[in-house]
C-alpha positions in Angstrom: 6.1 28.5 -7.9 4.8 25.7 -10.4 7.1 22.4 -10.1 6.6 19.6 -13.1 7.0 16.7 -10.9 4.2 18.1 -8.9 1.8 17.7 -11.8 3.8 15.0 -13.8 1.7 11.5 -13.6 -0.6 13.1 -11.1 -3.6 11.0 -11.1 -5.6 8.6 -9.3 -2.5 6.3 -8.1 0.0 7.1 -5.3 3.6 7.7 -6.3 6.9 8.3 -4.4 6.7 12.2 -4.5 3.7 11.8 -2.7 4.7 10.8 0.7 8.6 11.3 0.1 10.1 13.3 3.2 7.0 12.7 5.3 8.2 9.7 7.2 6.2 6.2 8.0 2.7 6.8 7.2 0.1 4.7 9.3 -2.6 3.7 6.9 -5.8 1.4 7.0 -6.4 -0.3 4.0 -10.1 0.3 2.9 -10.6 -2.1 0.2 -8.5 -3.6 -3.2 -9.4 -3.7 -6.5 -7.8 -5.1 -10.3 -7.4 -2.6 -12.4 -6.4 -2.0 -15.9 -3.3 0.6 -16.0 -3.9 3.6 -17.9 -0.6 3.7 -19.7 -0.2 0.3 -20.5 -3.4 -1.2 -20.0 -1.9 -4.4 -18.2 -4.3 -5.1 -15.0 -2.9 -4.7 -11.6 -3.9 -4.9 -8.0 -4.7 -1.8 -6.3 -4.9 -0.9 -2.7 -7.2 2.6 -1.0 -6.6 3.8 2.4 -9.2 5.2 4.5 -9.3 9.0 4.3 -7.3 8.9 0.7 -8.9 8.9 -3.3 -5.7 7.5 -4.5 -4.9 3.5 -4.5 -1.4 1.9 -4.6 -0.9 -0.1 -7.2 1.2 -3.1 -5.9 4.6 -4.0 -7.1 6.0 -8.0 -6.2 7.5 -6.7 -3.4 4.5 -4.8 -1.9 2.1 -7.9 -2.4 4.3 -10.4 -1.1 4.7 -8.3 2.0 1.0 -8.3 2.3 0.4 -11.8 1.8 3.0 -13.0 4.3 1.4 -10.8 7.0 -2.1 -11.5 5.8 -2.6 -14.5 4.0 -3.1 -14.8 -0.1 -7.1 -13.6 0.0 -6.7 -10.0 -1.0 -10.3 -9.8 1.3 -8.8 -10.6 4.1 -6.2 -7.3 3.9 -9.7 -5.3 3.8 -9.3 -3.1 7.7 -5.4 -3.9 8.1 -3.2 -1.9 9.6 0.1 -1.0 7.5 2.5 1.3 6.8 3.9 3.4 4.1 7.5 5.2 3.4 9.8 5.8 0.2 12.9 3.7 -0.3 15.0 5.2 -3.1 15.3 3.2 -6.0 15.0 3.0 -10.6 12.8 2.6 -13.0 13.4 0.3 -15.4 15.4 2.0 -17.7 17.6 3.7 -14.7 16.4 6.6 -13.6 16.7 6.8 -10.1 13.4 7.4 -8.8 11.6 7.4 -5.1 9.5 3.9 -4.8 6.5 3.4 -2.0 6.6 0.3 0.2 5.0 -1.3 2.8 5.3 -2.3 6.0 3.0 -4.7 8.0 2.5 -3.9 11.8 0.2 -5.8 13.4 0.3 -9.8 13.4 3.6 -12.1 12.6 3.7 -13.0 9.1 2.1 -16.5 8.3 4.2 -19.6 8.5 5.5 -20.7 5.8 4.8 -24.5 6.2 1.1 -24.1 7.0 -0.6 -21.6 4.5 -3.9 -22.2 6.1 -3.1 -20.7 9.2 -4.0 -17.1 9.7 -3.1 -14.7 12.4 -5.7 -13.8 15.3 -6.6 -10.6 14.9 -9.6 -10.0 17.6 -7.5 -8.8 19.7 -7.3 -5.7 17.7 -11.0 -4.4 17.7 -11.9 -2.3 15.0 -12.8 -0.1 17.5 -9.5 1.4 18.3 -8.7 2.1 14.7 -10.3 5.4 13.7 -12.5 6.2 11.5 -10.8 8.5 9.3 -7.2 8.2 9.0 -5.7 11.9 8.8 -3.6 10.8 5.4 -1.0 13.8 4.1 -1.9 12.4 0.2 
């Protein structure tokens, strides 16, 4: 059986339906780019995993997450550790609708007084993340 909000939006960006009902979702964050959106054409940042086509496009809420874990250089988020989940909320206009967020893992955020400062994260070789992440997207 066919279902529209299998195919509805479908694309090259991640949506709620995507992950909804599969839990926290460990992901490694490949690279970022700024893209232009397709329905809108405003330009947004985008995030890819390892193992996955399909980027997140970042929301306020997403990129400030990011940025208090791993500092304001969106280069620097390149190899992190995070992880994904829905959180029900609306689009603008009310519909209630299934949003992606994030949640940092590794590292305490950066202080707040020092924006310089950056976590040490040697102690995490890139040697025990793997590879390939086994993504369910």
């Amino acid at each position: 059986m066919a279902h529209w909000s299998d195919v509805a939006g479908a694309g090259q960006y991640l949506r709620g339906v995507d992950i909804d009902g599969k839990g926290d979702i460990p992901v490694t964050i490949s690279h970022h780019a700024i893209e232009e959106m397709p329905h809108d054409k405003e330009k947004k940042a985008v995030i890819y995993f390892r193992g996955s086509e399909k980027g997140l496009v970042l929301n306020q809420t997403n990129g400030e997450e990011l940025k208090d874990h791993f500092g304001d250089d969106m280069d620097n988020w390149n190899g992190k550790r995070i992880v994904l989940f829905t959180v029900r909320t609306q689009t603008p206009d009310g519909t209630p609708t299934k949003g992606i967020r994030v949640r940092c893992t590794l590292g305490d955020p950066l202080p707040k007084t020092n924006p310089v400062q950056k976590p040490d994260f040697e102690e995490f070789s890139s040697e025990s993340l793997s590879d390939g992440d086994d993504l369910p997207f």
